[in-house]
C-alpha positions as CSV (number, residue, x, y, z in Angstrom):
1,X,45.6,117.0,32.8
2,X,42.8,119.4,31.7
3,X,45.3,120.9,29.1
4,X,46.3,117.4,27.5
5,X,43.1,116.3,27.5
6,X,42.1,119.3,25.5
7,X,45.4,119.5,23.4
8,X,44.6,115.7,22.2
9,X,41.5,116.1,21.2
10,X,41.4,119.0,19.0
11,X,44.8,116.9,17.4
12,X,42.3,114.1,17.3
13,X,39.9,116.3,15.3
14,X,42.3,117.8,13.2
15,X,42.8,114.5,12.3
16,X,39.4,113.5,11.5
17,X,38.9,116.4,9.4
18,X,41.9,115.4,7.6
19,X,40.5,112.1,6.7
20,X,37.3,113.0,5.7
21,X,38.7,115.5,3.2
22,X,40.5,113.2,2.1
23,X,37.6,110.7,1.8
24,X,35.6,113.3,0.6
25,X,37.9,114.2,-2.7
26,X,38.1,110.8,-3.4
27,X,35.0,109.4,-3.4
28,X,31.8,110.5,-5.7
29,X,29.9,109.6,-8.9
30,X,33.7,109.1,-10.1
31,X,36.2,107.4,-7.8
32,X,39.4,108.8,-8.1
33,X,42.7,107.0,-6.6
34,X,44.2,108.3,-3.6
35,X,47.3,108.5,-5.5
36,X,46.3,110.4,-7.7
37,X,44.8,113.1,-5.5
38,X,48.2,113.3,-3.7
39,X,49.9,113.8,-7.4
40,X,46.8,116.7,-8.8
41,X,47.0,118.6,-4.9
42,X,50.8,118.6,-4.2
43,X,52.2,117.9,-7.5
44,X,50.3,119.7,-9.4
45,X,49.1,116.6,-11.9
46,X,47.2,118.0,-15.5
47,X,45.0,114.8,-15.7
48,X,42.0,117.2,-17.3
49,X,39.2,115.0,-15.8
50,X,40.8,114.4,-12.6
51,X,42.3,117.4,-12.2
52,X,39.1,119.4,-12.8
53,X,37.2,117.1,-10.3
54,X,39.5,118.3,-7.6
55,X,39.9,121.8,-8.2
56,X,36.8,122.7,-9.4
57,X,34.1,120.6,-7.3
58,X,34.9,118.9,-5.1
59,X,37.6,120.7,-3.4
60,X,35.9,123.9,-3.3
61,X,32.8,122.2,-2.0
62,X,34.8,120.3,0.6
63,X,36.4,123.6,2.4
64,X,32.8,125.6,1.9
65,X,30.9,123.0,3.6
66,X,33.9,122.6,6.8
67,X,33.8,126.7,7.1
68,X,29.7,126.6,6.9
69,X,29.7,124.3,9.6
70,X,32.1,126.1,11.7
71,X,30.2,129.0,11.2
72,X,26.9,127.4,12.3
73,X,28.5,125.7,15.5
74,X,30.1,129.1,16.8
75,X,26.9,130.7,15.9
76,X,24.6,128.2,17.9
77,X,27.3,128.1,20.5
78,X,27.0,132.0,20.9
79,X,23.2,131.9,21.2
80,X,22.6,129.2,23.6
81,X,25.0,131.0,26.0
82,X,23.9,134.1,25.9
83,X,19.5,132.8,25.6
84,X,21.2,130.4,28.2
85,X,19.0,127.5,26.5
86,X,20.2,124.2,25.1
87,X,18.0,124.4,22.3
88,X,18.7,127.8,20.8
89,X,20.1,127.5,17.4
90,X,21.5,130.2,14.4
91,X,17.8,130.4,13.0
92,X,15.9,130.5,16.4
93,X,16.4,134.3,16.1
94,X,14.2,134.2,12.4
95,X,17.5,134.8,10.4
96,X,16.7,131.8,8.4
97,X,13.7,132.8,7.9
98,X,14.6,136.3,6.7
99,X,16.9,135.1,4.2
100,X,14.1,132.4,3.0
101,X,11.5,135.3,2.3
102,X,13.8,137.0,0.9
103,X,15.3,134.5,-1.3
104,X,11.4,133.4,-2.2
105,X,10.7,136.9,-3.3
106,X,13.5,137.0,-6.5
107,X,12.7,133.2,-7.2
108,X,8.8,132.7,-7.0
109,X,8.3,136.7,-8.5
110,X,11.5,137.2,-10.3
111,X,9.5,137.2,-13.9
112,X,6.9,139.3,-12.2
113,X,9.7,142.2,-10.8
114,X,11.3,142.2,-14.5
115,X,14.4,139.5,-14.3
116,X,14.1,137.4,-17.1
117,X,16.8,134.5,-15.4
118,X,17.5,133.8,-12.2
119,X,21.4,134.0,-11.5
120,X,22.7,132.3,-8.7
121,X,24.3,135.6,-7.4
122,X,21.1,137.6,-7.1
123,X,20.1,134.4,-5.0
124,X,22.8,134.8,-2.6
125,X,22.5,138.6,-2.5
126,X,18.5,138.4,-1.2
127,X,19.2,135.8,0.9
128,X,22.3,137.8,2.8
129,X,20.0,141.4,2.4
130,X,17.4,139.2,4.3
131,X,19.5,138.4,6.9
132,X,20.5,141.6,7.3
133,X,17.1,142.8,7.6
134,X,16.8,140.8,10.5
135,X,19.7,141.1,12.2
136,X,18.8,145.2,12.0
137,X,15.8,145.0,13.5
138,X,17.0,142.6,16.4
139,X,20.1,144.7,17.1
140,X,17.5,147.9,17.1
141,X,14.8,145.9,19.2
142,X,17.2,144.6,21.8
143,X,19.0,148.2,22.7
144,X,14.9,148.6,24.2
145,X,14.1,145.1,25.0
146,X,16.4,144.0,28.1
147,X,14.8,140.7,28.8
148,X,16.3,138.2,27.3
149,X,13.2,136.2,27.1
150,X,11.0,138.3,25.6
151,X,14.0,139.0,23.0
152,X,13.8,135.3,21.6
153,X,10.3,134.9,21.0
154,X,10.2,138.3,19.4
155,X,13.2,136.3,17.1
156,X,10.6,132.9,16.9
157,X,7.7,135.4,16.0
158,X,9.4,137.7,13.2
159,X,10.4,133.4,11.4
160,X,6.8,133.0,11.8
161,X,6.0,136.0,10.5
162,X,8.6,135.2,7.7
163,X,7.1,131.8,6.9
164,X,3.6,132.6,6.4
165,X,4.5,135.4,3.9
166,X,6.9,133.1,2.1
167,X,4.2,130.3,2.3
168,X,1.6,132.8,0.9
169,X,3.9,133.3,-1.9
170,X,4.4,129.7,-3.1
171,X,1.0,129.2,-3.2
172,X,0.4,131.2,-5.9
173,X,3.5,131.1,-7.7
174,X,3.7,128.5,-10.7
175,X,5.0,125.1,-10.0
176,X,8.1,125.4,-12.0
177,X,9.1,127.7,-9.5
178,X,7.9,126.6,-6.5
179,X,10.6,123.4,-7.0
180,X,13.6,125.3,-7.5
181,X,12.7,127.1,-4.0
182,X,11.7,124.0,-2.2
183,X,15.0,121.9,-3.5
184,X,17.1,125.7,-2.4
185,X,15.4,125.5,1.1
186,X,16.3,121.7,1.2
187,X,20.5,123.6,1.0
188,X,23.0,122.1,-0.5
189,X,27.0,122.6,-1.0
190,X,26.7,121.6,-4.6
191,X,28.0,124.3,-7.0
192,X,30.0,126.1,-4.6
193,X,33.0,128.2,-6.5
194,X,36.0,129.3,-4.9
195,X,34.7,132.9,-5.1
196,X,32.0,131.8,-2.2
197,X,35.0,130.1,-0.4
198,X,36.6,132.4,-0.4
199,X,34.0,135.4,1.1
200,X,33.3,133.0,4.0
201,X,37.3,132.8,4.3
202,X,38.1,136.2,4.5
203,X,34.9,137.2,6.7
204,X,36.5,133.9,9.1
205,X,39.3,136.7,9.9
206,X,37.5,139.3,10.6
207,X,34.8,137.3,12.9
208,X,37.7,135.5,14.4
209,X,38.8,139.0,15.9
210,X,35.2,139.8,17.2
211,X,34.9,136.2,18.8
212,X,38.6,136.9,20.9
213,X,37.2,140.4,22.0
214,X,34.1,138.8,23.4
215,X,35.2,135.3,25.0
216,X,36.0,136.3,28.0
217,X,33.3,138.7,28.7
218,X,31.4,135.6,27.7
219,X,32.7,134.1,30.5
220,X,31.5,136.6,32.6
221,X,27.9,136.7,31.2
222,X,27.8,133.2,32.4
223,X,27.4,133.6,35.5
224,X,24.9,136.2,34.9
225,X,24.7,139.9,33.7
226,X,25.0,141.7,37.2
227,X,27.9,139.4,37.7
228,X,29.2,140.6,33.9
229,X,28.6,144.2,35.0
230,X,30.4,144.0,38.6
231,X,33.6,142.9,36.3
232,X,33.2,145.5,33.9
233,X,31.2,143.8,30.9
234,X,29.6,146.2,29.0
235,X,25.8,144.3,28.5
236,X,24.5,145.9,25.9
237,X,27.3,146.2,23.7
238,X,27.9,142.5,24.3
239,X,24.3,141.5,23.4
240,X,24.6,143.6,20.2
241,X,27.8,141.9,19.6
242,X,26.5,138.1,20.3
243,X,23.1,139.0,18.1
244,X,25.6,140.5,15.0
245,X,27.8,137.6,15.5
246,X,25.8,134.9,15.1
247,X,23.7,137.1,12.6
248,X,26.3,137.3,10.2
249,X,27.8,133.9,10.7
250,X,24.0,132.1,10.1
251,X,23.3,134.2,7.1
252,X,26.7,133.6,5.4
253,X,25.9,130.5,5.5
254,X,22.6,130.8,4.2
255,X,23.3,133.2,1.5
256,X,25.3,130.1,-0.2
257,X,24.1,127.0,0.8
258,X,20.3,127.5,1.7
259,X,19.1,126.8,5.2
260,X,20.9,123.7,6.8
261,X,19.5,122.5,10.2
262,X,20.4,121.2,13.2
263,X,24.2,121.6,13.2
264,X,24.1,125.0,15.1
265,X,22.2,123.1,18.0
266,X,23.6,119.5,17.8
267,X,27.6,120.4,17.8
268,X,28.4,123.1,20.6
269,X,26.5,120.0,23.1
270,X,29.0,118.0,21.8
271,X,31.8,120.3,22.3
272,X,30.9,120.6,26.0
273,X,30.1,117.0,26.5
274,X,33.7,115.9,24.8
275,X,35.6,118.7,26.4
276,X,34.2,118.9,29.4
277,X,34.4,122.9,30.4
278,X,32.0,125.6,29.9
279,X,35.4,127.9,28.6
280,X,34.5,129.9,26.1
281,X,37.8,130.2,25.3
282,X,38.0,126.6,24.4
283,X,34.2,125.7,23.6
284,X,34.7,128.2,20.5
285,X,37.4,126.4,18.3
286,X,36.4,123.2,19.8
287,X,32.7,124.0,18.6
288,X,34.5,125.3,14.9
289,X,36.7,122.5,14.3
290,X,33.7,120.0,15.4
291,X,31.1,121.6,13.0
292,X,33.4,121.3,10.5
293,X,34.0,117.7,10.9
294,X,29.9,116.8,11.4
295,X,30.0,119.0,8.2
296,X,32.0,117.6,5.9
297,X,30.7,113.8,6.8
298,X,27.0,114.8,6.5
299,X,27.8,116.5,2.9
300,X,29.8,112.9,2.2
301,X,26.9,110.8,3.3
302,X,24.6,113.2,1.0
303,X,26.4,112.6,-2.0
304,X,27.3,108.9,-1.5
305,X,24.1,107.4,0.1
306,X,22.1,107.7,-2.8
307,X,24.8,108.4,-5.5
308,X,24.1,109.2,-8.0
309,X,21.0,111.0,-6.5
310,X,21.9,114.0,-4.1
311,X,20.4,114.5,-1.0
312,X,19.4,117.5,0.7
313,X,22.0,118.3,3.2
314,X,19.9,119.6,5.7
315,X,17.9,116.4,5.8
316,X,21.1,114.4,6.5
317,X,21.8,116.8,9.4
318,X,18.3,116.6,10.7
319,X,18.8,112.7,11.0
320,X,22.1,113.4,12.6
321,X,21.2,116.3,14.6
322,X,17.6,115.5,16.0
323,X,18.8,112.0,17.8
324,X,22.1,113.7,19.1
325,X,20.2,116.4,20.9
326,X,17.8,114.1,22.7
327,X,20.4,112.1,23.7
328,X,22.4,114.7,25.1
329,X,19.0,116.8,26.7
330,X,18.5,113.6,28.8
331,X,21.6,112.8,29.7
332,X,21.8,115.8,31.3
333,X,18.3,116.0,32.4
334,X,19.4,112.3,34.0
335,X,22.2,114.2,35.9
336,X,20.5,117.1,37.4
């Protein structure tokens, strides 16, 4: 019964995710028929304004914002197992943060360092080199720090530590500036290529790999690390794994979009809630396919709620995400 259970609803979700593509390439500052979606994706219509709609913004956008939220849910998933806290999320570790000071450095000193524009790519590339800064130091700092503990505030310390250098820097940067970095920290799927598709597509199959290596291990970490090490879990090759993991899959993200909350915390509680299990095994796609969905309809409800006004994604997911998680912290507070 376990198995159908599970079976339906990740059909069910497949399902949804379906839809709201669907929704999602039809609907916008231009509406475009349903038919004639079906005749530009499988028939391969030359309607120029149509046509280019499709395959050049939305559709991109559509499949970068489904893998972004996968990414994020897998990522939060990962961290809350192994801080063993329902409120650990991809940037509780001060990857967010990293990429932000980063990313604040070539936009609020660009002029200053000798770039005369600011291309989106240089962007991205601070924002990931940030994140990787990060994600060094934590790997280096956790082969010495074995509490677990101590390891997460060192994480909440170095985004403090990340903030107040980045909030130094917008105060005395000019104003001009200061709004293209608050609107990037806002994130947004807007001007997503296919390129940046398809570098979160082909890093999916390599992650994908790393994630079945470590699920069942995961498993065993569960039930505690002496546990993990009486079944032969290597700890500290797993907690370098988990912390480059959910490193890589956060600043992806990041590097592209800008920060975007909540998603990483709100979705794997929904994953167990729905599927009932603590399964890795399962909790992993069912986390993926979930943030996808929560995804794509947050991105939807950006464009549409306000068209033709964008919202910032990350606001719409706060809205989502903050209600979802107190709902679900005392429901389970309420059955302990």
């Amino acid at each position: 019964m376990r198995r159908i259970r599970h079976t339906t609803l990740f059909i069910l979700s497949s399902i949804l995710f379906l839809f709201l593509l669907l929704i999602n390439l039809a609907f916008g500052s231009v509406h475009i028929p349903f038919k004639d979606i079906f005749q530009i994706v499988f028939m391969h219509s030359s309607d120029s304004t149509a046509c280019s709609i499709i395959w050049k913004i939305r559709l991109p956008r559509i499949l970068f914002a489904s893998l972004s939220g996968a990414y994020l849910s897998v990522g939060g998933l990962l961290l809350q197992v192994f801080f063993r806290n329902p409120i650990v999320g991809p940037y509780v570790l001060g990857i967010s943060a990293g990429a932000t000071l980063m990313v604040g450095i070539v936009m609020l000193l660009g002029i200053s360092i000798g770039l005369a524009g600011i291309h989106p790519f240089y962007i991205s590339l601070a924002a990931a080199f940030g994140a990787f800064c990060v994600t060094a130091l934590l790997v280096a700092l956790s082969a010495k720090v074995k509490d677990i503990v101590t390891l997460l505030v060192i994480g909440l310390m170095m985004g403090y530590l990340c903030y107040a250098v980045t909030s130094i820097l917008i105060t005395f940067a000019a104003k001009e500036k200061v709004k293209g970095f608050v609107l990037w920290q806002m994130g947004s799927f807007s001007g997503v290529v296919w390129k940046e598709f398809y570098i979160l597509l082909f890093s999916a199959l390599f992650l994908s790999i790393l994630l079945s290596i470590i699920k069942k291990p995961l498993n065993a970490f569960l039930l505690g690390e002496e546990y993990a090490k009486t079944m032969g879990v290597n700890i500290k090759l797993l907690r370098n794994l988990i912390v480059i993991i959910s490193s890589l899959l956060a600043g992806l993200v990041t590097a592209f979009a800008g920060p975007v909350a909540f998603i990483g915390i709100a979705v794997p509680h929904m994953a167990r809630l729905l599927f009932k299990t603590s399964d890795n095994g399962i909790l992993i796609p069912a986390s993926a396919i979930l943030g996808a969905d929560v995804t794509v309809l947050c991105d939807l409800v950006a464009r549409l709620l306000m068209s033709p006004v964008e919202l910032p994604i990350s606001a719409i997911t706060a809205l989502f995400g903050a209600p979802v998680v107190i709902f679900l912290l005392l429901k389970r507070r309420a059955t302990i």
